[in-house]
Every structure is written in structure tokens, then in C-alpha cells.
C-alpha positions as CSV (number, residue, x, y, z in Angstrom):
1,X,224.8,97.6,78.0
2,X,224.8,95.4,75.1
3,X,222.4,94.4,71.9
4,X,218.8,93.0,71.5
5,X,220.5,89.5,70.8
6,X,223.2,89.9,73.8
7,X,222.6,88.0,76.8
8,X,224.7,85.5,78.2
9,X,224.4,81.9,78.3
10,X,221.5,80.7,80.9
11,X,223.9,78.7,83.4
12,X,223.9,75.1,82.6
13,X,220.9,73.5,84.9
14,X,221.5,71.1,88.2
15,X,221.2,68.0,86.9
16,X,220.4,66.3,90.5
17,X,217.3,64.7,90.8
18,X,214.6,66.8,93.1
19,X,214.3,65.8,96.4
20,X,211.6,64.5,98.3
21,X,212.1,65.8,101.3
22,X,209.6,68.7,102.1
23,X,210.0,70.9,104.8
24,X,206.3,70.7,106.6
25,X,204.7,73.9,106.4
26,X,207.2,75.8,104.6
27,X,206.2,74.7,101.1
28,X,204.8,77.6,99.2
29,X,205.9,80.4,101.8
30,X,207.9,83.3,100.0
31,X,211.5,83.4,100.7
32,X,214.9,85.1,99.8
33,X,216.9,83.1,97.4
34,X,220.4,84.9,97.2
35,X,222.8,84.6,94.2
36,X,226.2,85.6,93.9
37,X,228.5,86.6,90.8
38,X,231.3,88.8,89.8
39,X,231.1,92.3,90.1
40,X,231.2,94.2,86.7
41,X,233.7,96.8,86.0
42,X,232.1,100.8,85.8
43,X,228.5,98.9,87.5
44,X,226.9,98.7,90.4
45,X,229.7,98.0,92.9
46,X,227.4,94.5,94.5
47,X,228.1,90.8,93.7
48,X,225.1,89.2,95.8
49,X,221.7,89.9,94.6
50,X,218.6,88.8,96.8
51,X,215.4,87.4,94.8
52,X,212.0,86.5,96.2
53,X,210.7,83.1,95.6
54,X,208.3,80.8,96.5
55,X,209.5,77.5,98.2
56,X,209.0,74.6,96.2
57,X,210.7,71.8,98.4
58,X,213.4,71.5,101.1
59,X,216.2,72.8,97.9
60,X,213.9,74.4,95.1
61,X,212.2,77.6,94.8
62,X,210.5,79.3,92.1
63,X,212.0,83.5,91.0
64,X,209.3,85.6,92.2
65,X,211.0,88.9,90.7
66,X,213.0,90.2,88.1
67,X,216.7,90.6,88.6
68,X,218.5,93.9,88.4
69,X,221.9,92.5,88.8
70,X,222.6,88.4,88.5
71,X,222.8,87.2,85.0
72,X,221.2,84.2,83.1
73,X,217.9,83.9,85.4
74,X,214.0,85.3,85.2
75,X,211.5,85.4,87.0
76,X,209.7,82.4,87.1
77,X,212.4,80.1,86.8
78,X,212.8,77.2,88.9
79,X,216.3,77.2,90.7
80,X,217.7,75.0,93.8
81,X,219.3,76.6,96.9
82,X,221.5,75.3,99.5
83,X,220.6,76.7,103.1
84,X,224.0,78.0,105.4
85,X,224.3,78.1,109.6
86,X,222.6,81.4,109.4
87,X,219.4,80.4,107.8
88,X,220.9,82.4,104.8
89,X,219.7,80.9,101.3
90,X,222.0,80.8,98.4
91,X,221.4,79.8,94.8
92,X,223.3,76.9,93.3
93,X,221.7,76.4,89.8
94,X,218.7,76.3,87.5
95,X,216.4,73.4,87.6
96,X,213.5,74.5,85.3
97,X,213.2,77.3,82.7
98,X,210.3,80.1,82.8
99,X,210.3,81.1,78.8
100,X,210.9,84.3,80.1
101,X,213.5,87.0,79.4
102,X,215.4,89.4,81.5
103,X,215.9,92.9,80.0
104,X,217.6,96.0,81.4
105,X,216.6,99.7,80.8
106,X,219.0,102.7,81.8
107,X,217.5,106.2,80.5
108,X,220.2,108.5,78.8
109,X,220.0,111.4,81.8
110,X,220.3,114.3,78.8
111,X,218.0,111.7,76.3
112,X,214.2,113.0,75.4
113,X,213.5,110.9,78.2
114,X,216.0,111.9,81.1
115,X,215.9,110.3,84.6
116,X,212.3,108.9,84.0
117,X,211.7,105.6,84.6
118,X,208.0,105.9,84.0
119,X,208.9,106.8,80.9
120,X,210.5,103.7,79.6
121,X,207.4,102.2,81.3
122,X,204.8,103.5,78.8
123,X,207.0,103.1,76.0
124,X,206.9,99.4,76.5
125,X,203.3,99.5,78.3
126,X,202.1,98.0,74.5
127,X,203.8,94.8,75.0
128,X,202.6,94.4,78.6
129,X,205.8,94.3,80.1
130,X,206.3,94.1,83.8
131,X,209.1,95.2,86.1
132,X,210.6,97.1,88.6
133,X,212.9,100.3,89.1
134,X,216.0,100.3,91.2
135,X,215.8,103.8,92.5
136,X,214.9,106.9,92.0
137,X,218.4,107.9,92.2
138,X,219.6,105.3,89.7
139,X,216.5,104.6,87.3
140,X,217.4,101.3,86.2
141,X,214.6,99.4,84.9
142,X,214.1,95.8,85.1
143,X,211.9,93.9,83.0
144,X,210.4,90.5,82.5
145,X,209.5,88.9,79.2
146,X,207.1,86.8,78.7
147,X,208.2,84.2,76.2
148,X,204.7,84.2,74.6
149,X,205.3,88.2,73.6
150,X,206.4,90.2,71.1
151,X,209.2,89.6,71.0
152,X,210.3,91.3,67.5
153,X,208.3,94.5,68.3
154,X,209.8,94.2,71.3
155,X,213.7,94.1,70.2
156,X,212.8,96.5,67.6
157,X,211.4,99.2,70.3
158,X,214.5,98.6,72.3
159,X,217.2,99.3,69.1
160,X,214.8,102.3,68.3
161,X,214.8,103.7,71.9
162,X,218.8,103.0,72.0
163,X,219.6,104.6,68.6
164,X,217.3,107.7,69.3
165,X,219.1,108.9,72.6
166,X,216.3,107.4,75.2
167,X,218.1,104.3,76.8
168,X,220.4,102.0,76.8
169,X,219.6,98.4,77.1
170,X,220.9,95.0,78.3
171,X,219.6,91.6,77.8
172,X,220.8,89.6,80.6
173,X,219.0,86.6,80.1
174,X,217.6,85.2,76.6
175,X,215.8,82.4,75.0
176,X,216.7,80.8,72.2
177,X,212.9,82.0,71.0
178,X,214.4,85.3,71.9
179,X,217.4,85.2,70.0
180,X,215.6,83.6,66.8
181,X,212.7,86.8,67.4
């Protein structure tokens, strides 16, 4: 897990023009939008992630969830899919930024906070941060940033809680507001 400023890149966006075909009926239903990427070495042994989103048009859908695994997206960002034989749909790039962030908690098992993801939780509750937890088994918490946050008090909660023993901490995808916070 890396620093407050870490993150990598956001990909570089699809510069195709949006279609205009819309799929009658089928704009605005939920949907899984599936991405795939490397594994990383001493991680979580996947490299597909699924995300829910909300159909846009026949080849765009808006992230309806924060991502535990794929790099350089947040929820609410607009990215475009292709569709395979199977009815499968995989991501093929961003089309329209959310503003938000995408930041990883791990609680230190033998930290003041152990396995507790409701922990981390209400020691970012102040900020109004929203997420999800991977398992119970493996309390990895997920969380998205609103770009209109704190983003200072943020970082600076997240460098406390990593230098005091409770967490460790990735930011897997930044803004530049993010990065200048």
C-alpha cells in the first residue's frame, strides 16, 4: 500500500465519439461492467473485477460502486464497454470523470484497531466517506471520495492512522485536486 499522493495515472480516456445507438429499454437498467488488469504480486490472487453501473447507451455506463481491485477508476465515472457472445460486459476505457477518488484501507490485524473494519469506518465517518468491506475474513475497506471533500483532513487522517499502527492505505485512483490537497 502506498502514500496519500500515490495513485496511478487515471487511464487515458476513449476518445471515440458516443454513440447514438440506444438499446430500447435498457437505458438506465443496472448492469455488470467487468474490468480486467494484471494481478499484483503478494495481493489478492484476481485480475477481473466486476462493477455495477448504470447503462447509459448501447457502449457507456456510469460506476455505481467503489472498486476493491481495478486501478485508476471511481465510482461515478463514466466508462464504455464492449459486449462479448456471452452477454459478458467488459470495460474498454474512461469516457467521463467523476471528481471522485478511490482509496484503500487494510487494518494492521495486531494495530489498536485489529480486524475491524467498522473501525476504520468511524474514524473517517467525519468526512462522510462511503464504501464497502471486502470480507469479513479479509477487511479491506473501499472508499469513495468525493472530490468536493476534505481532502487535506482527509490525507492527513490517513498518514496519521498509517504512522500510528491502524492501517495501511492505498490510493488507487487520484485527482489532480487530490494530489494538489
Amino acid at each position: 500500500m502506498s502514500s496519500p499522493d500515490a495513485g496511478p495515472p487515471r487511464p487515458p480516456r476513449d476518445e471515440r465519439p458516443a454513440h447514438d445507438e440506444r438499446p430500447a429499454g435498457d437505458v438506465g437498467r443496472r448492469i455488470k461492467v467487468w474490468f480486467r488488469f494484471v494481478p499484483r504480486e503478494d495481493w489478492l490472487p484476481y485480475d477481473t473485477e466486476g462493477l455495477w453501473a448504470t447503462r447509459l447507451s448501447a457502449d457507456t455506463a456510469r460506476v455505481d460502486n467503489v472498486p476493491f481491485l481495478q486501478d485508476g477508476v471511481a465510482e461515478g465515472e463514466t466508462v464504455r464497454f464492449t459486449t462479448d457472445a456471452d452477454g459478458v460486459h467488459w470495460a474498454t476505457g474512461r469516457v467521463a470523470d467523476s471528481g471522485n477518488c478511490t482509496v484503500r484501507v487494510l487494518p494492521v490485524p495486531d494495530g489498536p484497531l485489529g480486524r475491524d473494519a467498522r473501525a476504520v469506518h468511524e474514524r473517517l465517518a467525519p468526512f462522510g466517506l462511503g464504501g464497502e468491506v471486502f470480507s469479513a475474513d479479509f477487511p479491506l475497506v473501499a472508499l469513495t471520495v468525493p472530490g468536493g471533500a476534505d481532502l487535506r483532513g482527509i490525507k492527513a487522517l490517513l498518514v496519521r492512522g498509517r504512522d500510528e499502527g491502524w492501517w495501511h492505505f492505498e490510493v488507487s485512483c487520484a485527482t489532480e485536486a487530490w494530489r494538489a490537497a
